[in-house]
Every structure is written in structure tokens, then in C-alpha cells.
N, C-alpha and C positions, 0 to 999 in steps of 0.2 A: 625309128624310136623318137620321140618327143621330148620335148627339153628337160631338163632338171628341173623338178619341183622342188622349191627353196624351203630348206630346214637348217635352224642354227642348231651348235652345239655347243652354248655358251648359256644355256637356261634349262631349267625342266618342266618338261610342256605338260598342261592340264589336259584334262578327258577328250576337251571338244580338240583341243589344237592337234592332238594324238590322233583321234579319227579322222580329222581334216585334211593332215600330212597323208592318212595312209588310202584314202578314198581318191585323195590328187595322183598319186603313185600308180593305184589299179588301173585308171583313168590316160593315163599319162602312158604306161608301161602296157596293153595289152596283152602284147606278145607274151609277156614275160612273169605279170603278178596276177593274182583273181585276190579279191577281197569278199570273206565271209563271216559271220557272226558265226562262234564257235558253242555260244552260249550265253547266258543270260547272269548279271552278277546278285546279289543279294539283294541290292536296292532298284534293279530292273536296267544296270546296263547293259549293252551287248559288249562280249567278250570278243575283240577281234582278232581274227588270223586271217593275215596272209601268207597265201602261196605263191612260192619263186620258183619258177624254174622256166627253160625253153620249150613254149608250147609245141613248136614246128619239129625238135626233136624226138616229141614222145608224152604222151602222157604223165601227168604229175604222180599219177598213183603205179605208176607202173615202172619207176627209176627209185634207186634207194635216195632215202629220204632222212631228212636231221630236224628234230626238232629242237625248237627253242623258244622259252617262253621269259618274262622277268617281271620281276614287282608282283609276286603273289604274296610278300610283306609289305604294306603299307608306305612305310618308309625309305625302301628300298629303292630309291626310283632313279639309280643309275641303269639298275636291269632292264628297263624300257627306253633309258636311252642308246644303250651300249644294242641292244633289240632293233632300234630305229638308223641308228648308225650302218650296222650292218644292212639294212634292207637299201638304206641309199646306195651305201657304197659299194654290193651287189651289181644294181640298176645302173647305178652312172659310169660302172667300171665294165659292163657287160657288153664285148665288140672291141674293147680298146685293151683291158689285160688278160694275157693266154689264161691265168689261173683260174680269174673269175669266169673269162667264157668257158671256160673248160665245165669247169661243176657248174654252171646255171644248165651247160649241155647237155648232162650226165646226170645230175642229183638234183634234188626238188628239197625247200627249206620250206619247213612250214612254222612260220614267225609269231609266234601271240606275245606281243610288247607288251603286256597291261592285262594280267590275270586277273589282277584284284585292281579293277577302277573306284570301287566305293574307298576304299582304302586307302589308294593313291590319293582321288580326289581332297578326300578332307585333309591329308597330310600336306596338301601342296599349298590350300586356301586357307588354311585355318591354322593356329598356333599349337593344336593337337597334335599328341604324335602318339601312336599306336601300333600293336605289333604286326595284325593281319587285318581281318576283318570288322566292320562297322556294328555288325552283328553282337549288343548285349549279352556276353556270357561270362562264367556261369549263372550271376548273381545278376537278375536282372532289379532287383532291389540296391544296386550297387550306389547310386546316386542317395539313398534314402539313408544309408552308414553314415556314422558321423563320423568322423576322422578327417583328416588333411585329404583333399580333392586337387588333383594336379589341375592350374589356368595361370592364364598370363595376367597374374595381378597389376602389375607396371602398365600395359599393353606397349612391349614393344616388339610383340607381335612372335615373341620366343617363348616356352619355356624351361627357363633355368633351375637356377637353386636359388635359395635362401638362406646365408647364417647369420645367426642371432648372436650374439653376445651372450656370453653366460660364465663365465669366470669361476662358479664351482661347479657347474657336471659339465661343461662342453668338452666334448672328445676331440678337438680339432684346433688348430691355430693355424698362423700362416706361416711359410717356410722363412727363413733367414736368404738363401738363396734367390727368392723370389715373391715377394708379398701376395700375388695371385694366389701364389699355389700353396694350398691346403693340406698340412699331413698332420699324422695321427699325434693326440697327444701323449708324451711318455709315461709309462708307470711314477707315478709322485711325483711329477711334477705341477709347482703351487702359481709358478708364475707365468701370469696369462699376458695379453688377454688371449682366454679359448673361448670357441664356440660351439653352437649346436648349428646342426645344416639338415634342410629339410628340403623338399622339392618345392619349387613357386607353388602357390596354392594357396586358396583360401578353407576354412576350417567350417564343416559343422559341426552345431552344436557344440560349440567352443565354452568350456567350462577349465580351461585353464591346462597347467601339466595334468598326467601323460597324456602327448598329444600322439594318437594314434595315423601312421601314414597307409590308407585305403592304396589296395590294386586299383590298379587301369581300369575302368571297368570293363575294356574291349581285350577280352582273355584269350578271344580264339585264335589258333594259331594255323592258318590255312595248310602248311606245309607239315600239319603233324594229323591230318584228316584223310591219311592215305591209307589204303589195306594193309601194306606189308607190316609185321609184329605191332597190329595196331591193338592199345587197349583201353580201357578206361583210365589208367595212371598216366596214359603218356598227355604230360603237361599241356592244355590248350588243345587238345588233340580231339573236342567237338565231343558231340552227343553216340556217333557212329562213323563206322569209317565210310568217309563219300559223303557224310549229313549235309557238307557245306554245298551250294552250287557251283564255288569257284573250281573245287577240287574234284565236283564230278563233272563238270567240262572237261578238265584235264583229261580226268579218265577214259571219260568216252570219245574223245577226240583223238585218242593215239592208239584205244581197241579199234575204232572207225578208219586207221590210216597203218594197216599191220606192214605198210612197206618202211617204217619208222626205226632205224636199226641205232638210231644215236640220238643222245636228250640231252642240252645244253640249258640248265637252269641259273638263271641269274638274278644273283645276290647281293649284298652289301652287309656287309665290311671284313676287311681281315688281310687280302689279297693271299688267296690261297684257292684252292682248288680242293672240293670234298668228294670222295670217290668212295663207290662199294671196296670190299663189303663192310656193311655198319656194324652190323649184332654179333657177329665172330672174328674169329681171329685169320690171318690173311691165309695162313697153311690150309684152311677149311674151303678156303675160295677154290674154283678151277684152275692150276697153273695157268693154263694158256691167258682165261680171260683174265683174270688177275695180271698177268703181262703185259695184254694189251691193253688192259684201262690204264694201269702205268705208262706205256709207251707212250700210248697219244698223249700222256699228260702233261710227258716230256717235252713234248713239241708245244706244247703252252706255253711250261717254262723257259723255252729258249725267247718266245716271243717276247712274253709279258714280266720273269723274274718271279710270278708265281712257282711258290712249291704244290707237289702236289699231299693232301693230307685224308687218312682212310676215317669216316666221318664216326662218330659216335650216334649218332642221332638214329632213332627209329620212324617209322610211320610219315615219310619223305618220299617224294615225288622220285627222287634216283634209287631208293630202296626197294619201291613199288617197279619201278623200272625193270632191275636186273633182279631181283627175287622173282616178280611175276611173270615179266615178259624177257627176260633174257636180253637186255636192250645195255647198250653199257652208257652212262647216265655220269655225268657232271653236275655239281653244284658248285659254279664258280662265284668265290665271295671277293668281290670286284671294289676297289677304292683299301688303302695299307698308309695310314697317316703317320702312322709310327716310321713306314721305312722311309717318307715323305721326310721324316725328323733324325734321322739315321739311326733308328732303334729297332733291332730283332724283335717280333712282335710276339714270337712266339717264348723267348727271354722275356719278356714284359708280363706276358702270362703268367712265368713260373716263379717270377723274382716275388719274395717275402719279406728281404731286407728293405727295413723302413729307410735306410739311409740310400741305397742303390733305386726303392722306387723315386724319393726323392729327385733324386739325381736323373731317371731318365722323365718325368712329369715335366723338369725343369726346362730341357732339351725340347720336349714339345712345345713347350713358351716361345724358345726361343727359334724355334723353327715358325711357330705363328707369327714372332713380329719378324722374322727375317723374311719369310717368302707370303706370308696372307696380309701383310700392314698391320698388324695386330687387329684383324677382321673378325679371325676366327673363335676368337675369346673375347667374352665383354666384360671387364673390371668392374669388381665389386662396386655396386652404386646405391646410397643410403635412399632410403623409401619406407614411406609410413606404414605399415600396414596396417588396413583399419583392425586387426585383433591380435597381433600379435607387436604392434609399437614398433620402435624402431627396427629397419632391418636391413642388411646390404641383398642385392640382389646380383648375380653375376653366373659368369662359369662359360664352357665352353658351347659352342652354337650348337647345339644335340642334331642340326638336319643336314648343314649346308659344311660341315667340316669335318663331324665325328662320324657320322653316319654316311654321307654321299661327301664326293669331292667339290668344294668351291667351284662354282661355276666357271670359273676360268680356268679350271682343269681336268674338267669334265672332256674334252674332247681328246685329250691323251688317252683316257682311261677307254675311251670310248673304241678310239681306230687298234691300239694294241688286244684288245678280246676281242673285237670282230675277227683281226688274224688268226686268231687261237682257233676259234669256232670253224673259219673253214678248212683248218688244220684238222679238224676232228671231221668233216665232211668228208675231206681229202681219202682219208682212212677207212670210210664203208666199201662194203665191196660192189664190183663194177662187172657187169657177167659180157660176154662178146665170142659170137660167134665167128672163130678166126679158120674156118675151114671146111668148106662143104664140095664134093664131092661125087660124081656120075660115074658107075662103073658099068658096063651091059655084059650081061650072065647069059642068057637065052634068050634070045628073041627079042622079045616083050620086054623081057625083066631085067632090071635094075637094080643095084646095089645103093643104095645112100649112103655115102659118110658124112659124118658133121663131126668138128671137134668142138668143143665151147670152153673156154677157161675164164676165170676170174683173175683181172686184174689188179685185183683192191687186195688191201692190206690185210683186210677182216675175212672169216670164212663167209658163207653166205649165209647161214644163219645167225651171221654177227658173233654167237657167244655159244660155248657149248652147255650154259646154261639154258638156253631158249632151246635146245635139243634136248635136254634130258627132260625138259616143261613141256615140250610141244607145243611150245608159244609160237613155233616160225614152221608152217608147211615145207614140206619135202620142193627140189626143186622140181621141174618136172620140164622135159624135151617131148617136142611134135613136132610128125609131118604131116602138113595140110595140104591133102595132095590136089590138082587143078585136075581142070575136066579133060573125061578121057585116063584120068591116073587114077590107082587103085592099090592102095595098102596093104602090102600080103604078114598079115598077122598083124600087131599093136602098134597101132600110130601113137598111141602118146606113152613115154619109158617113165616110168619112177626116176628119177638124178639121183636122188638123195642130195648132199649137200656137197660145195666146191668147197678145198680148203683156201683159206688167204695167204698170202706169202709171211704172215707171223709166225705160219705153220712150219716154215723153212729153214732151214741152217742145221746147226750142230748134227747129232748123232743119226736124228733123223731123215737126213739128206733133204732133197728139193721138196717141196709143197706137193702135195696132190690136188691142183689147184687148175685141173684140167680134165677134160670125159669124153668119150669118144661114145658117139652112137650112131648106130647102122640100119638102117631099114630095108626091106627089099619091097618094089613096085614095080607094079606091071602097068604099059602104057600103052593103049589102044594105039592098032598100027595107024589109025589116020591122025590119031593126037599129037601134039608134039607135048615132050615133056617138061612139065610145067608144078612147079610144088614152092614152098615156103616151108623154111625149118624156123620153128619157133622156140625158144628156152623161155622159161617163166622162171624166174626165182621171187619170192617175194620179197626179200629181202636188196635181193645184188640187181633187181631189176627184169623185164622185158627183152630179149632183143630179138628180132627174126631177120630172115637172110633168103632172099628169094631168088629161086633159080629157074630160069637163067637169071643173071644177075642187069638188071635194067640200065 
């Protein structure tokens, strides 16, 4: 193997430095990566995936496979880091730790860091921040609205908020607790000063109060562009399901790859973990797979401190996943600033009291200047603005704190979910032919045994969703028998499917997680006997076993 190709994890890397780490990789790693253009982005980037696995073991398409992709939101761009981390720390650990050689020996990851590079791009160079794609929607007369238009009026190179002084309608003041921090102002109360707060921005058509604040005008939301319960209401969710290029790369990249039994999507922010099923309630799901998308999930949480949480959301990459293709699918929401500040994030969600939000906003302050230097929030700072006069400009850094973790802790976040991820690798199933067999009956003729079992977690069709879809082919056992040997009746058996060992325990005793097939062959008395028994699973893998044994 070839040395380590140098990548930090103390910044986040633009389009070109993203392709350049991963071209040095293929280049560097033969044995081990291929690098392909998976697809083409909106504004005409290539969509990169690479392929990990041991070449000399076996085919990439022919060993169960995990995929993972990150940053198909814009701003999201821990997911292509926490994406990049894992491919290194794969590669540099492969030869030296049993787990990683293990799965590069066994399972093939196929990596796409950077769904949405138009997306990433301008959120990385520019003071812009957006939800998915670059792509004008719905309104592509959006610029042409007058109302408040989100820019970094100040340039410093953020954008924040704005509050204005206003002492008879401002809804806001500063806390007693903490001057930064902003809360509501109380029913009748006269004595100010309060404000009004609006996003940095400059105003068309500025004609004084009401000052109308325009949407984004970048509405589309890549991860709401998928098949499963997709419709015209669902927010951001395109013109058709697939309209976007980003999200039919996705698509046809994991119909194109059906050995793909597990989806690793990576997210920002919340630190949690989103799992099926979305649109019903959990009794409606499969027990089993319903179990096992918990179990793995479990093994996250031990890693990372993520819970795991069942998603609301429709027309999503992990919805389209196990609704269509029976695949059990993550959406992990990567970087939790609140539990950084020691605050229940999901308490933070529900709390209403104006005195307890107070109190934990506060918390957050004090967690920015205890552990960021007070990096992370910029203190109200007075600025002219040419139309609207005096104003303070301030609030918290929306890229580098609220949204992704400061660059100096980005490598935490980064090495704890790569673990998670081959935690969920770990868990596909693994088929192995552990017993073949010569018996002689007459003559000529020969009995074959072959046992094949699956060692992995999952059945082999991953989910018994993907069997009631007929999303995952039957397994199927052959004998391919050598010259001079001859087949007496059907060399190749239906399997149907191995159970995984999640299958095992309680009432039901041991897995069925194991199959015995038999063939009979007759072998030319000058031949010597010579065949290969092959299992195909698509999902749990390839494996064949040649006898005699070389």
C-alpha cells in the first residue's frame, strides 16, 4: 500500500480540495478504492463515489455493501466530512486493525462525500447560507419582491440578524441575565428599551414600515425530492419526485448497486439519529425490521451518545430506502451544541416557558465563552445601515457553530460516527460456505453436500420488507460442475433467503440461518472429480468453494 495521503480535520474542504483528497486516495489505495463520477450536479459538477473494499477478496458488487453519502443540504458540511474521515480512516487502518481489515475483506462501502457540491460550494465561499440546492425555486422572480433580502450588509462575511430599536412595537429586549441574549417582550410591559430584529439584509423598494421579510429564494430541498409519499405539499420537495439531478444520482446509483442492504445519510444538526418508519406508527412497521433498525441504532448510541429518533419527515432518502427497496437507512443528524452546553436538546424543543427558555439560551452563552472564546457569537455591534439608520448587528455564527461544529471539533464528531457507520456495516449479512462434501452412490455417481450459512446479523434479504417488495432476489446455490462432470437434474436450487441471527432467541429458538443442498453428479471414469459450489446472495454476497479444495 502507499503512504497516507494528507487530509486535516480541523477545516472544511471546498469542491476542488474534496476531489483532490479523493483522486490522491484511488491513486494511492488501488487495491482497495476505484473513484467514479456517480453523476452530474445541477450546475455541471461530478458527483463523486468512491468504492472501498478488498479487490484481491472479491468483487465490490458481489459482497454486501453500505452506503453512505453527506451534504445533500448545503450547509451541512460535516456529512462530507465525517464521509472523508471514514474513507481515510478505512484506508490507513486497513492491514493494521482486525475490524477494519475484516469489513474492507468482506463488505464494499460505497462513499459519495458531497451530493450537493453546488450547494456546499457557495455555502463554503460565500456568506450565503441555504437549504439544499442553487437551483431558483419556486419563485424564480424572487429577487425582483420587495421586502428584506437576506446579505452580509457589514461584510464580515456572516450573516446574522439585526435589531433596531423601537420602544413602542419591538417585541424583544435584552435579558437581565445576559445582555446578548434576546427574549420576548412581556404582555404590558412600557419600559424598554425593546426592539425589532430582522435578518442582516438589505431592503427593496424600501418605503418605510411594514417591512416585509422575503424567503430564501433557494426553496428547494434535495432530501424532500424522493418517491416515497412524495407530493406537491411536501415543502421544498421540487417540481416531481427525482426532478432534481442531485437526488436522481442517488437514486440510480443504489438501483445500479442492488447488493446495497444499508444507507448511512449524513446530516447536521441535533445529534440524533432518524430512522423509519416516517408516515406510520411503529406497530405498522415489521417487528423484526423495526428491531433491527433499533438495534443497530443502539450500537451508535453506545459509540456517539446519539439517541435513536423515528423521523417525521416524508419524501427522504431513508423513506425511499425501506418503503421502496427494503434497505434499512439512517439519517444521522451529526454536531448537538446544546448537549456541548449541557442542555437536553430535545427539552429545549418542548420547553415554552419564557423564563426556563431564558435560562437555558443563557447556558449556551456561557458554554460559548467557556469552551469557543466567545468565538461563537458576535456581540451586538452598532452600524449604519444605509435605510434603515442606526442598527446593532450581531447573534450567533449560523455556519461554523449552530449549524456545523467549530473547526476545532470537528475531528471528534468526525472519528465517533465513522465508528457508528461500521457498526451498521458490521451488521449486513455475510453468507460462507462452511461445508462441502463427496459421497460415491454408484459408480460414476456422486452425492454433493454443501451447507452455506449466514453469519451476519441481518437476514439476507436485509428486511422483510424488501421480501414482501421483491426489492432483493431469491438467494440462489450452483454446482458448476468441471470437465468430464455432469449434473444429474438442476444445478442451480432456488435458497430463498438465510435468516440473520436477529432472527434467534426467545420463543422461536435458533435462526434459520443455515441450508443444506445436495446434488447428485456423475463423473467420467477417466475425469477426476472436479466442480465448484457457488451461493449468490445479493444482498449477503458471492462466495464459492472449489473442490477439491486448492
Amino acid at each position: 500500500m502507499s503512504s497516507k495521503v494528507d487530509i486535516g480535520f480541523d477545516r472544511y474542504l471546498t469542491y476542488s480540495e474534496l476531489t483532490d483528497y479523493l483522486r490522491k486516495t484511488a491513486e494511492a489505495y488501488p487495491d482497495l478504492a476505484d473513484l467514479e463520477s456517480a453523476g452530474k450536479s445541477y450546475e455541471g459538477r461530478d458527483i463523486w463515489a468512491l468504492t472501498l473494499t478488498n479487490k484481491k477478496t472479491g468483487c465490490p458488487k458481489k459482497k454486501p455493501a453500505l452506503y453512505v453519502d453527506g451534504n445533500i443540504h448545503a450547509g451541512e458540511v460535516t456529512g462530507s466530512m465525517v464521509a472523508l474521515y471514514l474513507i481515510d480512516y478505512l484506508v490507513d487502518n486497513y492491514g493494521k486493525d482486525e475490524e477494519v481489515t475484516y469489513l474492507l475483506d468482506t463488505r464494499t462501502f460505497y462513499i459519495l462525500p458531497r451530493v450537493n457540491p453546488d450547494g456546499a460550494e457557495l455555502y463554503l465561499t460565500t456568506p450565503t447560507q441555504l437549504r439544499s440546492s442553487v437551483r431558483v425555486w419556486p419563485d424564480e422572480e424572487v429577487d425582483d419582491l420587495p421586502g428584506l433580502h437576506r446579505e452580509d450588509v457589514d461584510g464580515d462575511g456572516m450573516i446574522l440578524q439585526m435589531r433596531v430599536r423601537d420602544d413602542g412595537r419591538g417585541e424583544w429586549k435584552a435579558s437581565e441575565k445576559d445582555p446578548r441574549l434576546m427574549i420576548p417582550r412581556r404582555p404590558g410591559e412600557r419600559k424598554g428599551p425593546f426592539y425589532r430584529i430582522y435578518p442582516e439584509g438589505y431592503i427593496k423598494d424600501y418605503e418605510g414600515e411594514p417591512i416585509e421579510v422575503q424567503k430564501p429564494r433557494f426553496g428547494l430541498d434535495l432530501n424532500r425530492n424522493f418517491p416515497s409519499n412524495w407530493d406537491t405539499k411536501v415543502p421544498g420537495g421540487g417540481d416531481f419526485a427525482g426532478s432534481e439531478p442531485e437526488a436522481r444520482t442517488i437514486i440510480e446509483f443504489i438501483i445500479k448497486h442492488p447488493n446495497i442492504g444499508g444507507i448511512q445519510a449524513l446530516h447536521t444538526s441535533g445529534g440524533f439519529y432518524y430512522r423509519n418508519p416516517c408516515q406510520y406508527p411503529e406497530d405498522k412497521m415489521d417487528p423484526q425490521d423495526l428491531k433491527a433498525t433499533r438495534e443497530i441504532a443502539c450500537e451508535g448510541t453506545r459509540i456517539s451518545g446519539y439517541p435513536d429518533v423515528k423521523s417525521p419527515n416524508r419524501a427522504t432518502l431513508t423513506e425511499w430506502a425501506y418503503e421502496h427497496k427494503g434497505i434499512i437507512a439512517y439519517t444521522t443528524e451529526l454536531w448537538n451544541r446544546y448537549a456541548r452546553a449541557g442542555i437536553d436538546l430535545i427539552e429545549w424543543q418542548k420547553t415554552t416557558d419564557p423564563e426556563k427558555r431564558e435560562a437555558q439560551n443563557a447556558k449556551l452563552l456561557e458554554w460559548n465563552d467557556r469552551e469557543l472564546a466567545g468565538k461563537g457569537f458576535k456581540d451586538w455591534t452598532p452600524f449604519e445601515h444605509p435605510q434603515l439608520g442606526p442598527v446593532e448587528i450581531g447573534g450567533w455564527d449560523p455556519k461554523f457553530c449552530a449549524q456545523n461544529p467549530p473547526p476545532f471539533l470537528l475531528k471528534q464528531e468526525c472519528h465517533k460516527n465513522a465508528l457508528w457507520i461500521m457498526k451498521h456495516a458490521a451488521a449486513l449479512p455475510e453468507v460462507h460456505i462452511t461445508s462441502l462434501k463427496v459421497e460415491d452412490i454408484d459408480g460414476c455417481v456422486k452425492k454433493v453436500t454443501a451447507v452455506v450459512e449466514n453469519f451476519g446479523y441481518l437476514p439476507t434479504c436485509v428486511t422483510n420488507k424488501a421480501k414482501e417488495l421483491g426489492a432483493c432476489k431469491e438467494d440462489v446455490a450452483e454446482l458448476l460442475p468441471g470437465p468430464g462432470v455432469q449434473v444429474l437434474g438442476k444445478a442451480r436450487l432456488e435458497a430463498g433467503f438465510l435468516e440473520g441471527y436477529v432472527s434467534g432467541g426467545g420463543r422461536g429458538g435458533p435462526a434459520k440461518s443455515a441450508a443444506r443442498f445436495t446434488w447428485m453428479i456423475k463423473v467420467d471414469p477417466e475425469a477426476s472429480t472436479k466442480f465448484a459450489v457457488e451461493y449468490k446472495s445479493q444482498r449477503g454476497g458471492t462466495v464459492r468453494k472449489e473442490y477439491p479444495e486448492e
